[in-house]
PDB file of N, CA, C and O in Angstrom, chain B, residues numbered from 101:
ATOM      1  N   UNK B 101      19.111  19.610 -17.220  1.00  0.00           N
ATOM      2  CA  UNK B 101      18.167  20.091 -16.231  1.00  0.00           C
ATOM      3  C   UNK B 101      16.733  19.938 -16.714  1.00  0.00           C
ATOM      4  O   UNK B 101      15.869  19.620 -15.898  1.00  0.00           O
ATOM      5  N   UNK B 102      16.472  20.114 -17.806  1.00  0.00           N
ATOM      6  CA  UNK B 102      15.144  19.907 -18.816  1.00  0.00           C
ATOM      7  C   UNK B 102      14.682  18.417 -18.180  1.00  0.00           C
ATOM      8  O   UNK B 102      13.684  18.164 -17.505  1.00  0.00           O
ATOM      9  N   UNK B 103      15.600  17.651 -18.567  1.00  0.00           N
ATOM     10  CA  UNK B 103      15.059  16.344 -18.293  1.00  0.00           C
ATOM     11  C   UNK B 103      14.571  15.900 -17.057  1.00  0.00           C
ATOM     12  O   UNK B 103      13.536  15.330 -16.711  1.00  0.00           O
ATOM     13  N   UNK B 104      15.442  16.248 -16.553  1.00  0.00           N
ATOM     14  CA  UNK B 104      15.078  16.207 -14.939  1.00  0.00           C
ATOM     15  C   UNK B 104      13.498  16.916 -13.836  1.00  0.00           C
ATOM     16  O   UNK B 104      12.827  16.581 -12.861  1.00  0.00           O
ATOM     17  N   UNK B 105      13.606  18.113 -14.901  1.00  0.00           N
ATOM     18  CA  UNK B 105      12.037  18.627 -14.427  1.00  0.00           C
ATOM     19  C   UNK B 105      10.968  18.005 -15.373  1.00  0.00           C
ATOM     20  O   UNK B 105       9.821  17.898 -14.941  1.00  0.00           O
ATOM     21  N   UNK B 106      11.241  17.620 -16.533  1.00  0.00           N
ATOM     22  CA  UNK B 106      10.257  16.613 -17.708  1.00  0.00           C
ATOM     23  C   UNK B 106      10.066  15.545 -16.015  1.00  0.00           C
ATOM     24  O   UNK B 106       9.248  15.797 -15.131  1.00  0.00           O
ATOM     25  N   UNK B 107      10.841  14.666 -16.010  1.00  0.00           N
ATOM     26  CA  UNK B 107      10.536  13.481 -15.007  1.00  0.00           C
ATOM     27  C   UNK B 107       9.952  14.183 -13.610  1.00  0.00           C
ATOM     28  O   UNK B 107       9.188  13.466 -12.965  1.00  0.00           O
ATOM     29  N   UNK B 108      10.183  15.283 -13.167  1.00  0.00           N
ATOM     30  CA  UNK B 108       9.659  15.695 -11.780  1.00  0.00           C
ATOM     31  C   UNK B 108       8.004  15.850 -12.069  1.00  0.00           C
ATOM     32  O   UNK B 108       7.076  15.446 -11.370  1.00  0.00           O
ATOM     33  N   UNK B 109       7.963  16.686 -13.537  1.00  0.00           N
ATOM     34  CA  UNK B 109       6.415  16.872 -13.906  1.00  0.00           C
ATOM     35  C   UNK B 109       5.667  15.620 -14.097  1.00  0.00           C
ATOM     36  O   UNK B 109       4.475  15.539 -13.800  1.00  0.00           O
ATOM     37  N   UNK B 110       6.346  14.637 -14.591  1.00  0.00           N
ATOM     38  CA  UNK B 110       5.458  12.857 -15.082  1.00  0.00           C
ATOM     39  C   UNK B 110       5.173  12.267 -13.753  1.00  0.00           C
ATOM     40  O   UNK B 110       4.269  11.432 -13.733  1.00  0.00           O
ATOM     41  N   UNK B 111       5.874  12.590 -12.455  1.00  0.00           N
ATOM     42  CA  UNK B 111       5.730  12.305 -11.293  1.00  0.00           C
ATOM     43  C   UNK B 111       4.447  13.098 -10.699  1.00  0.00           C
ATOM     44  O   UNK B 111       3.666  12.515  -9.946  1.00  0.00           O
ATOM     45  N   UNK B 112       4.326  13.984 -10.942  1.00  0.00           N
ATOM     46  CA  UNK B 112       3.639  15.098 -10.370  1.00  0.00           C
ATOM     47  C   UNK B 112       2.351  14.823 -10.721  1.00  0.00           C
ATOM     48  O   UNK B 112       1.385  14.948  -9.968  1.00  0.00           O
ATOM     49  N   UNK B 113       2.312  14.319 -12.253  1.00  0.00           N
ATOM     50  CA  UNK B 113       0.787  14.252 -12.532  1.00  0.00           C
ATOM     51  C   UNK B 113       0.139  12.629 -12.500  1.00  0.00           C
ATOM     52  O   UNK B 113      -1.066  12.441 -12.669  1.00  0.00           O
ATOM     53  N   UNK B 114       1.185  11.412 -12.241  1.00  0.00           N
ATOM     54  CA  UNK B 114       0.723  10.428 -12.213  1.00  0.00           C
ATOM     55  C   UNK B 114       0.306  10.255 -10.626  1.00  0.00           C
ATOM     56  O   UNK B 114      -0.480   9.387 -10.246  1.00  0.00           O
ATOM     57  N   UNK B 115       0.940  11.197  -9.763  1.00  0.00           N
ATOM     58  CA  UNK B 115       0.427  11.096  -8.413  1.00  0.00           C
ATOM     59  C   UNK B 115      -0.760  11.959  -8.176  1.00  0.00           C
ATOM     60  O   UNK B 115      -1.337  11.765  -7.106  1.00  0.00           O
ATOM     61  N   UNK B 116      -1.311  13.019  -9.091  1.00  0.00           N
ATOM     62  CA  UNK B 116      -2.350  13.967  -9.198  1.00  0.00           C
ATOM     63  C   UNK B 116      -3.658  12.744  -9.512  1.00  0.00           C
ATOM     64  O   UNK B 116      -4.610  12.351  -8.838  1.00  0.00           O
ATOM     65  N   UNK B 117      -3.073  12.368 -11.050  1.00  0.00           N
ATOM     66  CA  UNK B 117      -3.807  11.653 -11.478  1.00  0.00           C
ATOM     67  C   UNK B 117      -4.504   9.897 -10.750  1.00  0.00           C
ATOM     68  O   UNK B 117      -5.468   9.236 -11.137  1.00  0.00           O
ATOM     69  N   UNK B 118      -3.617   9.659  -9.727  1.00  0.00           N
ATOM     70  CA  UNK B 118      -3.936   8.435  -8.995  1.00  0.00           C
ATOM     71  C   UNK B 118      -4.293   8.878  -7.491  1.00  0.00           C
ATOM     72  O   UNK B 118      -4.807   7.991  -6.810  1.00  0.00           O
ATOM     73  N   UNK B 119      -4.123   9.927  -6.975  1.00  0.00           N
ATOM     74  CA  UNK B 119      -4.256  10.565  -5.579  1.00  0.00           C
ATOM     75  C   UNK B 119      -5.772   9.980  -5.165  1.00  0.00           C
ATOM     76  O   UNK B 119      -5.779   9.598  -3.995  1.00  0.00           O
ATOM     77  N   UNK B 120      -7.053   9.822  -5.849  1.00  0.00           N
ATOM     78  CA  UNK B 120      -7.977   8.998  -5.355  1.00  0.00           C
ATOM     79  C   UNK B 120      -8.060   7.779  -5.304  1.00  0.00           C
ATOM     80  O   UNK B 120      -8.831   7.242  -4.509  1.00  0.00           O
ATOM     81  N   UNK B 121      -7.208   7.013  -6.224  1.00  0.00           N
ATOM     82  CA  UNK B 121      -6.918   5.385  -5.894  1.00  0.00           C
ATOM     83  C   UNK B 121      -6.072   5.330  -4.570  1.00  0.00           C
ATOM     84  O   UNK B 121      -6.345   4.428  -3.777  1.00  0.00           O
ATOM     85  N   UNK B 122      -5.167   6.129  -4.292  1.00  0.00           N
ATOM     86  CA  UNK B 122      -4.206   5.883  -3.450  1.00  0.00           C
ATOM     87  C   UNK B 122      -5.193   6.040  -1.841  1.00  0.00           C
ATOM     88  O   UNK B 122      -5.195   5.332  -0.834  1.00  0.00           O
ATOM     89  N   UNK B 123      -6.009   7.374  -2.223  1.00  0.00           N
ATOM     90  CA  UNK B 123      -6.484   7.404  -0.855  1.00  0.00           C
ATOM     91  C   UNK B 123      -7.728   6.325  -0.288  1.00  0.00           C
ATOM     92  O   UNK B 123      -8.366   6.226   0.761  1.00  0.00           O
ATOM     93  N   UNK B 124      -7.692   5.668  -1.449  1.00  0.00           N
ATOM     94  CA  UNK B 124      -8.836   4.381  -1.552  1.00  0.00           C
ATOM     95  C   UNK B 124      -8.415   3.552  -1.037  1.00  0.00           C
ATOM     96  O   UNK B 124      -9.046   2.901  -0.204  1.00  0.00           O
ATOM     97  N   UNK B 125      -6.983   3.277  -1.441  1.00  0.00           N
ATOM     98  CA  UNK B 125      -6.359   1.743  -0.896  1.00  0.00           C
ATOM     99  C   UNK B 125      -5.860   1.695   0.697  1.00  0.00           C
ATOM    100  O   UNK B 125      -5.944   0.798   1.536  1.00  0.00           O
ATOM    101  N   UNK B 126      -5.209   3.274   0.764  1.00  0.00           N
ATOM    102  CA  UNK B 126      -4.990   3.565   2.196  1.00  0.00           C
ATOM    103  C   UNK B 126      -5.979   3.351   2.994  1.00  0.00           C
ATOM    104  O   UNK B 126      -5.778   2.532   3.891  1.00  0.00           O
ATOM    105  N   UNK B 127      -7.353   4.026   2.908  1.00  0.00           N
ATOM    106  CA  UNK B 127      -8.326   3.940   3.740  1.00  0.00           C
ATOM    107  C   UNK B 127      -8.853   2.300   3.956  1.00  0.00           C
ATOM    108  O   UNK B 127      -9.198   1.894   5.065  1.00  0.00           O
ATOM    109  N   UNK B 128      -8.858   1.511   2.841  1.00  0.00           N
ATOM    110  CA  UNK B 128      -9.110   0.196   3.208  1.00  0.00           C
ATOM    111  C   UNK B 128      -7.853  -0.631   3.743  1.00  0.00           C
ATOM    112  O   UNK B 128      -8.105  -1.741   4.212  1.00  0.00           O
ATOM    113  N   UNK B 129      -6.606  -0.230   3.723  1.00  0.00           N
ATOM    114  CA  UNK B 129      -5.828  -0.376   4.732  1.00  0.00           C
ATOM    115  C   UNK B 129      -5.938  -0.217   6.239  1.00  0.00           C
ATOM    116  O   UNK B 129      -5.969  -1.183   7.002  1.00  0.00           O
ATOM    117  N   UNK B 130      -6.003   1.200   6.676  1.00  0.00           N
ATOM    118  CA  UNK B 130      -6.364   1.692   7.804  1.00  0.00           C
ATOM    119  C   UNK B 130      -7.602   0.976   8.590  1.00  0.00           C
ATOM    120  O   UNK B 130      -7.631   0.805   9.808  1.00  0.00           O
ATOM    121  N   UNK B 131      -8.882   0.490   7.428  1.00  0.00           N
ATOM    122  CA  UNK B 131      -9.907  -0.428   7.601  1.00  0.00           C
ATOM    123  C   UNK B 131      -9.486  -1.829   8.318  1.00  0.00           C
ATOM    124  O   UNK B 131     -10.171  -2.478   9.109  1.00  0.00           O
ATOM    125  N   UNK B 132      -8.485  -2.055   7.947  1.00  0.00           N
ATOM    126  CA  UNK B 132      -8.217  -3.545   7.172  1.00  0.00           C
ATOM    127  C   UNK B 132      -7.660  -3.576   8.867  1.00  0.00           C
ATOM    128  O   UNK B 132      -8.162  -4.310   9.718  1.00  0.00           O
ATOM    129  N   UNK B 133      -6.567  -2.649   9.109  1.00  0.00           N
ATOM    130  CA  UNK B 133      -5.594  -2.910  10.420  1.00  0.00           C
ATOM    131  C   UNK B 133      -6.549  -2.440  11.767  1.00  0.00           C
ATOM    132  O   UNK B 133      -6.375  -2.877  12.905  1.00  0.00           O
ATOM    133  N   UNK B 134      -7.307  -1.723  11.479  1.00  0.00           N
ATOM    134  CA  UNK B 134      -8.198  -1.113  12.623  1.00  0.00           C
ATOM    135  C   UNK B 134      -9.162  -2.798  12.830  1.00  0.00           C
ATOM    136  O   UNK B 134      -9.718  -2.801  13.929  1.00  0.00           O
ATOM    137  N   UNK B 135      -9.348  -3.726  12.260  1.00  0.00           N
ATOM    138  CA  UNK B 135     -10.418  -4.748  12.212  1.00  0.00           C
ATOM    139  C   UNK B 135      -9.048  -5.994  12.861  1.00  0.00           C
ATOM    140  O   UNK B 135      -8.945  -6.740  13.834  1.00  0.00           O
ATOM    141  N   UNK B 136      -8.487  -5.758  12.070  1.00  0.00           N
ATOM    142  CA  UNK B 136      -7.454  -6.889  12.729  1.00  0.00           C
ATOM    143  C   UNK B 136      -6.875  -6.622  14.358  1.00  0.00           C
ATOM    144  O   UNK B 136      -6.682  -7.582  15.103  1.00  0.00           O
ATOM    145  N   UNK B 137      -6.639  -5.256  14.781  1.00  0.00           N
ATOM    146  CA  UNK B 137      -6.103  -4.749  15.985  1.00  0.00           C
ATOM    147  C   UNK B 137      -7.230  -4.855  16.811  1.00  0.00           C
ATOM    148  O   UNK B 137      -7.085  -4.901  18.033  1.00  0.00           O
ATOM    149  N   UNK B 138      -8.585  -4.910  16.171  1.00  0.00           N
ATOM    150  CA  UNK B 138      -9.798  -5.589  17.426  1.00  0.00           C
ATOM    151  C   UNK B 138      -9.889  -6.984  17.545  1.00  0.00           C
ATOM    152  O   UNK B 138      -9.930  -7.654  18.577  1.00  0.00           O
ATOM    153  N   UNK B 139      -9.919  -7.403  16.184  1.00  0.00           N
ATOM    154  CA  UNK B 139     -10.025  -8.874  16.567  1.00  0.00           C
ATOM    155  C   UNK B 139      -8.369  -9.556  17.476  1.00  0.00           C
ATOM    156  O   UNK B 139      -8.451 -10.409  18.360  1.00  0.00           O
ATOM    157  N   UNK B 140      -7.647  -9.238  17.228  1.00  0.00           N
ATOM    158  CA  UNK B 140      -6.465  -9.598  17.949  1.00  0.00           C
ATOM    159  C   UNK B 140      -6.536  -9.622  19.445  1.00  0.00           C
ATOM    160  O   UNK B 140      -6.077 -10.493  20.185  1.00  0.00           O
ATOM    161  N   UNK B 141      -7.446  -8.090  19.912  1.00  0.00           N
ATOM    162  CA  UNK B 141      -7.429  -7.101  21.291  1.00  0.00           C
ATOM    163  C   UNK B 141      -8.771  -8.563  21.715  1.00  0.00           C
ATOM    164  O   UNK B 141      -8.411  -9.335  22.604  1.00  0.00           O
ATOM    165  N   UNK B 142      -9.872  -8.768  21.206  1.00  0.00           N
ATOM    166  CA  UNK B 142     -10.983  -9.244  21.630  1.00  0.00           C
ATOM    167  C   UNK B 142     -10.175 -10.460  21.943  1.00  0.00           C
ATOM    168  O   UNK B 142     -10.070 -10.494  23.169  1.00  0.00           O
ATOM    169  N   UNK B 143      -9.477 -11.602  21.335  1.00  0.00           N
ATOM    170  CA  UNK B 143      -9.224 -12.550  21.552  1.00  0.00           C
ATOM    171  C   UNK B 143      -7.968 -12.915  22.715  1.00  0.00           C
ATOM    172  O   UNK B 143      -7.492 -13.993  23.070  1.00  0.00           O
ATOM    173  N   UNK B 144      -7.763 -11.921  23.000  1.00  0.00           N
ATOM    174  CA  UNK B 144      -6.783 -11.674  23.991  1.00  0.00           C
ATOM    175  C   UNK B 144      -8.081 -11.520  25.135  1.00  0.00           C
ATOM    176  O   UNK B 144      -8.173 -12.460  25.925  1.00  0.00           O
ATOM    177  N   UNK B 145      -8.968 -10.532  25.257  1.00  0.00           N
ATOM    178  CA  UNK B 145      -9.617 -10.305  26.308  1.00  0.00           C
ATOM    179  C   UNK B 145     -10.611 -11.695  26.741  1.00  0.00           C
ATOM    180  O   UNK B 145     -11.033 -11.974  27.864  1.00  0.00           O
ATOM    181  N   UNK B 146     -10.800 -12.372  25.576  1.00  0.00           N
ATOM    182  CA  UNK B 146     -11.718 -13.073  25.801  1.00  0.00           C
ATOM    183  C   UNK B 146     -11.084 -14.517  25.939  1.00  0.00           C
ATOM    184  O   UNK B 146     -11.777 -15.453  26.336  1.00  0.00           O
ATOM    185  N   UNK B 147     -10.132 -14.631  25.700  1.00  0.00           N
ATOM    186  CA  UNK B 147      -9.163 -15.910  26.115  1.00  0.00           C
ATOM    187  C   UNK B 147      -9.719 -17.224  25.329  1.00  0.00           C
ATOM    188  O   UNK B 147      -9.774 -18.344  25.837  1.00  0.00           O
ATOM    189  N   UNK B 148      -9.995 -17.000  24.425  1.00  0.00           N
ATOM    190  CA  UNK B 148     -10.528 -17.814  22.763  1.00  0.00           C
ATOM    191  C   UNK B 148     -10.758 -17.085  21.692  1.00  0.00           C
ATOM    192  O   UNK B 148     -10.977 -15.873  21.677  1.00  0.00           O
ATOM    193  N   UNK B 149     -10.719 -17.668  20.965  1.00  0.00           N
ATOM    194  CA  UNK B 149     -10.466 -17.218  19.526  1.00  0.00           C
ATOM    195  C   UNK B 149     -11.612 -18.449  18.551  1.00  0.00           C
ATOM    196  O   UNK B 149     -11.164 -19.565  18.287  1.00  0.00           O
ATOM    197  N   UNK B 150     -13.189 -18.015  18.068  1.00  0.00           N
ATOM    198  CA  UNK B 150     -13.553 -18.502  17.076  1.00  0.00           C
ATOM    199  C   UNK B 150     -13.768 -18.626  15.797  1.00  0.00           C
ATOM    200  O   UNK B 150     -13.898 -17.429  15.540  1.00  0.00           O
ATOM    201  N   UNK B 151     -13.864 -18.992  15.105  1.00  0.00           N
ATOM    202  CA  UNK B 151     -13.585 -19.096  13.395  1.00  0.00           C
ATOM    203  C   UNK B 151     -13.784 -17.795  13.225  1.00  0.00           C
ATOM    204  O   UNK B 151     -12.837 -17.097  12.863  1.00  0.00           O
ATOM    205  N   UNK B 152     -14.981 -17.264  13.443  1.00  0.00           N
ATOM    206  CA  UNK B 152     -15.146 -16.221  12.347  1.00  0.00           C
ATOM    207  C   UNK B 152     -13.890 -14.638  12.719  1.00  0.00           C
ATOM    208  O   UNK B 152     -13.408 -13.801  11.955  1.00  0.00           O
ATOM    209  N   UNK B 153     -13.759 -14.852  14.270  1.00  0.00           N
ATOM    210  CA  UNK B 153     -12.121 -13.976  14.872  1.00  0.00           C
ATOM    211  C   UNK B 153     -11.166 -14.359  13.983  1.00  0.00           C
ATOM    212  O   UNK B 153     -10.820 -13.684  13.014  1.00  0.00           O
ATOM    213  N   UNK B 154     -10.642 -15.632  14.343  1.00  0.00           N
ATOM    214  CA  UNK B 154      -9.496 -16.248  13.349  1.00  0.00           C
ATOM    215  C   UNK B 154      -9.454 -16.036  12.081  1.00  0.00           C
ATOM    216  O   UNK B 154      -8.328 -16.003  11.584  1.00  0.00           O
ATOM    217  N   UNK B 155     -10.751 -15.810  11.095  1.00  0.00           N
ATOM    218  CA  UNK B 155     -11.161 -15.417   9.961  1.00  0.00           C
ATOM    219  C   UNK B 155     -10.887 -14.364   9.679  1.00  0.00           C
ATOM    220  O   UNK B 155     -10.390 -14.122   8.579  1.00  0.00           O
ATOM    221  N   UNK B 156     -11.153 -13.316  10.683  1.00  0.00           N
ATOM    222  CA  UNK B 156     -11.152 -11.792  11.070  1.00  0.00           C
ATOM    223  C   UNK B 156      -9.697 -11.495  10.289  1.00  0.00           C
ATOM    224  O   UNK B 156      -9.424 -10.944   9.222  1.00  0.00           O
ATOM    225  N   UNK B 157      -8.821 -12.191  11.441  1.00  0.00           N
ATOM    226  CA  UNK B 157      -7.449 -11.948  11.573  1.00  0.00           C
ATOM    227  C   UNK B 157      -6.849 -12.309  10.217  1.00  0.00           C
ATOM    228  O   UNK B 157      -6.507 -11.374   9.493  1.00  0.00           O
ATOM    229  N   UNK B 158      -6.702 -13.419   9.843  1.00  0.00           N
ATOM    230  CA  UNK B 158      -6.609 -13.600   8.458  1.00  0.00           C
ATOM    231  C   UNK B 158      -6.449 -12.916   7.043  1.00  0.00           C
ATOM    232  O   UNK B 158      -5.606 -12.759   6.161  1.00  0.00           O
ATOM    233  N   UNK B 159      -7.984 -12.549   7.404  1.00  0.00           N
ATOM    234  CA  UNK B 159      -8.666 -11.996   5.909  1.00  0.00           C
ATOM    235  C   UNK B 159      -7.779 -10.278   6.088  1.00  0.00           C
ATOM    236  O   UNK B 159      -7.141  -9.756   5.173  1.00  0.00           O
ATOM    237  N   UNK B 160      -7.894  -9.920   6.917  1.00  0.00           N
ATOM    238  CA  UNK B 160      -7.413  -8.389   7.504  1.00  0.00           C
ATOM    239  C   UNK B 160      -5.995  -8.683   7.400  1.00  0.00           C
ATOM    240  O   UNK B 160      -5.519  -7.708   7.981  1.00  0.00           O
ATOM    241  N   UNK B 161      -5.196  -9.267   7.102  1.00  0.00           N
ATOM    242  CA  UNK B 161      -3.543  -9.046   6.573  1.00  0.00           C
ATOM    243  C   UNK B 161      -3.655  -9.148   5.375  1.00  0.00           C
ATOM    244  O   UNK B 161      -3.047  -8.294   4.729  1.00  0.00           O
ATOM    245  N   UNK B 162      -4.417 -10.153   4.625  1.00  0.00           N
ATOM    246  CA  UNK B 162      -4.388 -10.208   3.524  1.00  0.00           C
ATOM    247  C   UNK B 162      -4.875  -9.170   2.817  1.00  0.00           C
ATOM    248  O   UNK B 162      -4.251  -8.792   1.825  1.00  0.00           O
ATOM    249  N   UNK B 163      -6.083  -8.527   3.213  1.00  0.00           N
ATOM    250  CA  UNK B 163      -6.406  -6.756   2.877  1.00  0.00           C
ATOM    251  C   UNK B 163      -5.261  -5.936   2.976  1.00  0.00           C
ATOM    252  O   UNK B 163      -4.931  -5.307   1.970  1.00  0.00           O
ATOM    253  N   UNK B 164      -4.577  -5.828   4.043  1.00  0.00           N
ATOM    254  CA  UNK B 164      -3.458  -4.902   4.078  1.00  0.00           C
ATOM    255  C   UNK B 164      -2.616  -5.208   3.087  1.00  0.00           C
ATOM    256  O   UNK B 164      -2.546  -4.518   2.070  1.00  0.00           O
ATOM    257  N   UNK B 165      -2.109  -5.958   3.228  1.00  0.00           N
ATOM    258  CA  UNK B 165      -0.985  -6.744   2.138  1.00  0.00           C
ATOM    259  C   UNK B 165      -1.268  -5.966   0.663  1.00  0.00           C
ATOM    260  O   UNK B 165      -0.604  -5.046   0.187  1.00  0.00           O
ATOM    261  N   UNK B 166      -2.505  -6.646   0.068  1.00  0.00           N
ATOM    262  CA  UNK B 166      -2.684  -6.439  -1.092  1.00  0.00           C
ATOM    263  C   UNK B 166      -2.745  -4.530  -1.575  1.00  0.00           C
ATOM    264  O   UNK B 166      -2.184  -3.956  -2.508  1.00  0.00           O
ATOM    265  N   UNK B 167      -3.991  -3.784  -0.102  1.00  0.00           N
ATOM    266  CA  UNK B 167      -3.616  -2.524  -0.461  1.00  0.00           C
ATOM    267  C   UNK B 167      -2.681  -1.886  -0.451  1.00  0.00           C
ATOM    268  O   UNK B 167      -2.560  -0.945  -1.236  1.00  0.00           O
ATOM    269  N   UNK B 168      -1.753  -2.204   0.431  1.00  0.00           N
ATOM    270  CA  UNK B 168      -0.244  -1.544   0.406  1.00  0.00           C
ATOM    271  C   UNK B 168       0.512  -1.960  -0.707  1.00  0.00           C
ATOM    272  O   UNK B 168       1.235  -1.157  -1.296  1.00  0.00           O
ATOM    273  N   UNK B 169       0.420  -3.087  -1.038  1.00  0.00           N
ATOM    274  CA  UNK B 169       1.082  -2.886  -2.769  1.00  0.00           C
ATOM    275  C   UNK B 169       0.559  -2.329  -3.598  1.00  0.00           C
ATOM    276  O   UNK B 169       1.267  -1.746  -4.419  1.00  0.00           O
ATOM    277  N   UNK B 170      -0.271  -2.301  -3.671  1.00  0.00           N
ATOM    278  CA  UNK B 170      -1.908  -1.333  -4.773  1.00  0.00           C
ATOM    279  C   UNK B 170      -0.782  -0.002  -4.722  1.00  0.00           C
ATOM    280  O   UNK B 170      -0.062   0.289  -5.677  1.00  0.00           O
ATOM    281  N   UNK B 171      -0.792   0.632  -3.583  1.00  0.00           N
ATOM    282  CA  UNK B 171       0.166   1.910  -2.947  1.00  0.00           C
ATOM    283  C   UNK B 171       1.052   2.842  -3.512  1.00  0.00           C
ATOM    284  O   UNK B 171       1.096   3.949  -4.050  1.00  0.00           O
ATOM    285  N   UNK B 172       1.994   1.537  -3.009  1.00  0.00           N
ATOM    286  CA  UNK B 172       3.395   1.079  -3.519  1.00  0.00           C
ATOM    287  C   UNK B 172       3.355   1.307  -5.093  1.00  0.00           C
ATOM    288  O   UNK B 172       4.003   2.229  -5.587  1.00  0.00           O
ATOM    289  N   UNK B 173       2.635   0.510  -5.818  1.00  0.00           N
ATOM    290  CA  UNK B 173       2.446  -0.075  -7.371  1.00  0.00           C
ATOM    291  C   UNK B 173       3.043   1.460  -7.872  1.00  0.00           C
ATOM    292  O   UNK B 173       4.128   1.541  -8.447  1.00  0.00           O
ATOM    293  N   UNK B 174       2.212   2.640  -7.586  1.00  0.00           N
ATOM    294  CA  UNK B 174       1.835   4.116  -8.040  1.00  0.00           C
ATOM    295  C   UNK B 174       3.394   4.521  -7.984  1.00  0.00           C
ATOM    296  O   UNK B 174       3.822   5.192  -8.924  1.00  0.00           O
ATOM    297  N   UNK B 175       4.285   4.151  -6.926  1.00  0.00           N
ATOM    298  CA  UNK B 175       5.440   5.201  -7.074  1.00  0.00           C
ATOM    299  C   UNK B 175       6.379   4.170  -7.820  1.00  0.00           C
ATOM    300  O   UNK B 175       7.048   4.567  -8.774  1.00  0.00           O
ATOM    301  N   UNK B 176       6.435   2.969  -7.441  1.00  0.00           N
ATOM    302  CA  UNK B 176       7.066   2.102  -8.204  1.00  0.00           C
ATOM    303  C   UNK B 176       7.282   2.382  -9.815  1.00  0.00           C
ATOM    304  O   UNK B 176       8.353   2.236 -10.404  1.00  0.00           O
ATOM    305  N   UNK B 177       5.936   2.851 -10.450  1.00  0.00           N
ATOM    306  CA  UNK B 177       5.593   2.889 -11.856  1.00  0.00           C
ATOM    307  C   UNK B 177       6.278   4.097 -11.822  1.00  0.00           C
ATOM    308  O   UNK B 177       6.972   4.305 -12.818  1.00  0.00           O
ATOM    309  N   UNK B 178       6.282   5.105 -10.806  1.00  0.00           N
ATOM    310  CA  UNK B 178       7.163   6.264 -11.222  1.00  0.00           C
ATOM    311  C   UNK B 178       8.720   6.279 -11.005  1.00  0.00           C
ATOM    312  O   UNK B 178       9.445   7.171 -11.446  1.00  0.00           O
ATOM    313  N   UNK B 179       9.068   5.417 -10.426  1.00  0.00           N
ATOM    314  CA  UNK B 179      10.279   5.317 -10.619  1.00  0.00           C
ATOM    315  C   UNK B 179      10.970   4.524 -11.671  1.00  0.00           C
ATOM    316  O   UNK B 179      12.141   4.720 -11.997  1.00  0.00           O
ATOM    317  N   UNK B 180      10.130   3.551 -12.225  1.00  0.00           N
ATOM    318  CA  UNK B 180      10.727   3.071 -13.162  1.00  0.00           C
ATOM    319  C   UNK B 180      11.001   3.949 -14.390  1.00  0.00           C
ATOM    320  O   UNK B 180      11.836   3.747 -15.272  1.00  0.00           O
ATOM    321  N   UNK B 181      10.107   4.992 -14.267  1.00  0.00           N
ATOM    322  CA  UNK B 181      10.223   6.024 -15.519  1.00  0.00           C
ATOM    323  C   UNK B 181      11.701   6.728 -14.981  1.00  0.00           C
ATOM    324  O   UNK B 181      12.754   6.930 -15.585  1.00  0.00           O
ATOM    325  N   UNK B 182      11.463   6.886 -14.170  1.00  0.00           N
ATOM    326  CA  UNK B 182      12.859   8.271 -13.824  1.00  0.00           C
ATOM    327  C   UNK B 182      14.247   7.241 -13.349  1.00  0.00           C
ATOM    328  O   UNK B 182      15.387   7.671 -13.524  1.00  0.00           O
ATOM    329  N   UNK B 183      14.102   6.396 -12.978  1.00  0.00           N
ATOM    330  CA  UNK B 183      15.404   5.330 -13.118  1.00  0.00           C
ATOM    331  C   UNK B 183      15.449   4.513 -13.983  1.00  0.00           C
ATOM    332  O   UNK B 183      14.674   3.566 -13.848  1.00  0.00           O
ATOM    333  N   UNK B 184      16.449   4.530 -15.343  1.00  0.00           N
ATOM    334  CA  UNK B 184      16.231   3.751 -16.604  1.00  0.00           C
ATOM    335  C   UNK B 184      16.620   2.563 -16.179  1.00  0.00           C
ATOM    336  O   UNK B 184      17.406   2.419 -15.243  1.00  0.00           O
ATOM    337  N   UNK B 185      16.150   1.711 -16.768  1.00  0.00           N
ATOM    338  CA  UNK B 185      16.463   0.317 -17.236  1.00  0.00           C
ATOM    339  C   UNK B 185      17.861  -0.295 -17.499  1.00  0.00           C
ATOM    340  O   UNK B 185      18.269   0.157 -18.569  1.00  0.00           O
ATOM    341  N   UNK B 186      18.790  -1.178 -16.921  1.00  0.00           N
ATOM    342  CA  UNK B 186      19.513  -1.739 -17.268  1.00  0.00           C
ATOM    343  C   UNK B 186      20.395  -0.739 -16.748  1.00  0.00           C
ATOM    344  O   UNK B 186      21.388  -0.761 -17.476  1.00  0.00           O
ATOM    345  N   UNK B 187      20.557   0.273 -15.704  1.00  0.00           N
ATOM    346  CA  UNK B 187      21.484   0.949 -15.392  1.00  0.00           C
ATOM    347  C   UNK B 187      22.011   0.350 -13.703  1.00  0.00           C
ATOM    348  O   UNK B 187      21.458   0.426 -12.606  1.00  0.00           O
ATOM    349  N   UNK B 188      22.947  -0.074 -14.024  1.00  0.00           N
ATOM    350  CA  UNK B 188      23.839  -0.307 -12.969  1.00  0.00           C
ATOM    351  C   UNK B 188      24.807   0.405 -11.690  1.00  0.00           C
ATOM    352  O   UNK B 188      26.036   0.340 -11.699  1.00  0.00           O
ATOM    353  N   UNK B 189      24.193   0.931 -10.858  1.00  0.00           N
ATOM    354  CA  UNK B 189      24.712   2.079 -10.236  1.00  0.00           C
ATOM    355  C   UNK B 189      26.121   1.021  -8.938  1.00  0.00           C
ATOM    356  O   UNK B 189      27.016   1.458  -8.215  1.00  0.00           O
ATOM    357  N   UNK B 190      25.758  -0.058  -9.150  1.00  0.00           N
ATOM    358  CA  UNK B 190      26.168  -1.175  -7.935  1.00  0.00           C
ATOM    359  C   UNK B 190      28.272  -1.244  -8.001  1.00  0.00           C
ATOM    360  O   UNK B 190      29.045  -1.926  -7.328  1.00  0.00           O
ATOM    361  N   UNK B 191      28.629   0.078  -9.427  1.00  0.00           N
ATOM    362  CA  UNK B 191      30.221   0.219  -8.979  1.00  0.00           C
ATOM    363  C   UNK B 191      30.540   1.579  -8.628  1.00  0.00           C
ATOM    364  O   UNK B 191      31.680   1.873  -8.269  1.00  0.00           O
TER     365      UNK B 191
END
């Protein structure tokens, strides 16, 4: 049981300790999809699409993309601590 709250606490403080990166990457997420869901909406209304829209659209997945793994990265790293290595749960 020790161990188990040791790993609940290493969780606890690497999400304490990253809780402003996380809300960093989210918000330029939320950025990222709020810019793409106009440029998408404009090019629909406007029945063309020019470079710098198409650019829009683009660049704004690739923002999302990257911050949502940024995200991700934080619990990932905590699970690798609390699920060991080389353990095979797959029988």
């Amino acid at each position: 049981m020790t161990e188990l709250s040791d790993k609940a606490d290493y969780i606890e403080r690497i999400l304490a300790a990253t809780k402003v990166e996380r809300y960093f990457y989210l918000g330029i997420c939320t950025a990222s999809a709020a810019v793409l869901l106009l440029s998408a909406g404009f090019m629909l209304l406007q029945h063309h699409g020019d470079a710098s829209t198409i650019t829009s659209l683009f660049g704004s997945t690739g923002i999302i993309t990257f911050s949502g793994t940024q995200v991700m990265r934080v619990w990932s790293d905590a699970m690798k601590f609390v699920l060991p290595a080389g353990k095979d749960d797959s029988h």
